[in-house]
C-alpha positions in Angstrom: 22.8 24.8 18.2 22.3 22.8 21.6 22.8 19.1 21.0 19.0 17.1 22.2 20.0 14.0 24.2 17.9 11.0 24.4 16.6 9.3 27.5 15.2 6.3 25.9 15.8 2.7 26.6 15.6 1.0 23.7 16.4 -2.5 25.6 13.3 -1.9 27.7 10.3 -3.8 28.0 8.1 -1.4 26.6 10.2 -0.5 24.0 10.5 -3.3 22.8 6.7 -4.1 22.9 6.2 -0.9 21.1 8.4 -1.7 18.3 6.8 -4.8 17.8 3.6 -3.6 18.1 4.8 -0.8 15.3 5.7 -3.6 13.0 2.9 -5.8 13.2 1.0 -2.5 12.3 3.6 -1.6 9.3 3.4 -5.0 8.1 -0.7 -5.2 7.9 -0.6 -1.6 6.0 1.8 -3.8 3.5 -1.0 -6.2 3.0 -3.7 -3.9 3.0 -2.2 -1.6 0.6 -1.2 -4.7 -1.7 -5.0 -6.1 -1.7 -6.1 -2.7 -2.7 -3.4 -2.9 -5.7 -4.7 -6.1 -7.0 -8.7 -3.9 -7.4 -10.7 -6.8 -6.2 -11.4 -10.2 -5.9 -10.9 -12.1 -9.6 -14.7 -12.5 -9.3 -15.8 -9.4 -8.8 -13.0 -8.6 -11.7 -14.2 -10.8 -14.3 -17.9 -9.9 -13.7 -16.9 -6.1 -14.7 -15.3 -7.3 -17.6 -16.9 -10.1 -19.3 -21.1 -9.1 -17.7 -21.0 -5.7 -17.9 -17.9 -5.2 -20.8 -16.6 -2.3 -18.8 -13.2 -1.8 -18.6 -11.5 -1.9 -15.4 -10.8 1.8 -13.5 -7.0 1.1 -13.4 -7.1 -0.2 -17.2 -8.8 2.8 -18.3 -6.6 5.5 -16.6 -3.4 3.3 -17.8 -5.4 4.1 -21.4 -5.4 7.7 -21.1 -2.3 8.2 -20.1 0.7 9.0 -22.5 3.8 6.6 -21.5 5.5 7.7 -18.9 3.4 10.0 -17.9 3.6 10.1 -13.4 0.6 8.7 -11.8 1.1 7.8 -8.6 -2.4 6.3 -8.1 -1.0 2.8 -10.0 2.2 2.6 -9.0 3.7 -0.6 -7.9 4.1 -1.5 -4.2 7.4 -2.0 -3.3 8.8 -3.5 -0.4 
């Protein structure tokens, strides 16, 4: 098997740019992805639960399932 050899500067400018610019990217999906965890503002929360006495669509699936059962839908975020 040939051996691929790499050309890249990884001290250049625009490497270093990119990598940043990767980051900042990796780093917003973090935050996006942990909003989405939390299912809403409290407001919008507490209005399902107390207005409309519906439970909430993670509560219900947690419910349903047996313990231990794999889910990956409410999984914890790690980082």
């Amino acid at each position: 098997m040939s051996i691929i050899t790499s050309t890249i500067n990884t001290q250049s400018e625009s490497f270093i740019a990119n990598r940043d610019f990767y980051l900042e990217r990796i780093e917003d999906l973090h935050a996006r992805r942990h909003r989405a965890h939390q299912g809403g503002p409290e407001k919008a929360k507490r209005r399902h639960i107390e207005h409309r006495q519906q439970i909430l669509p993670r509560d219900r699936i947690r419910l349903i399932l047996d313990p231990g059962s794999p889910f990956f839908g409410i999984r914890r975020i790690s980082r």
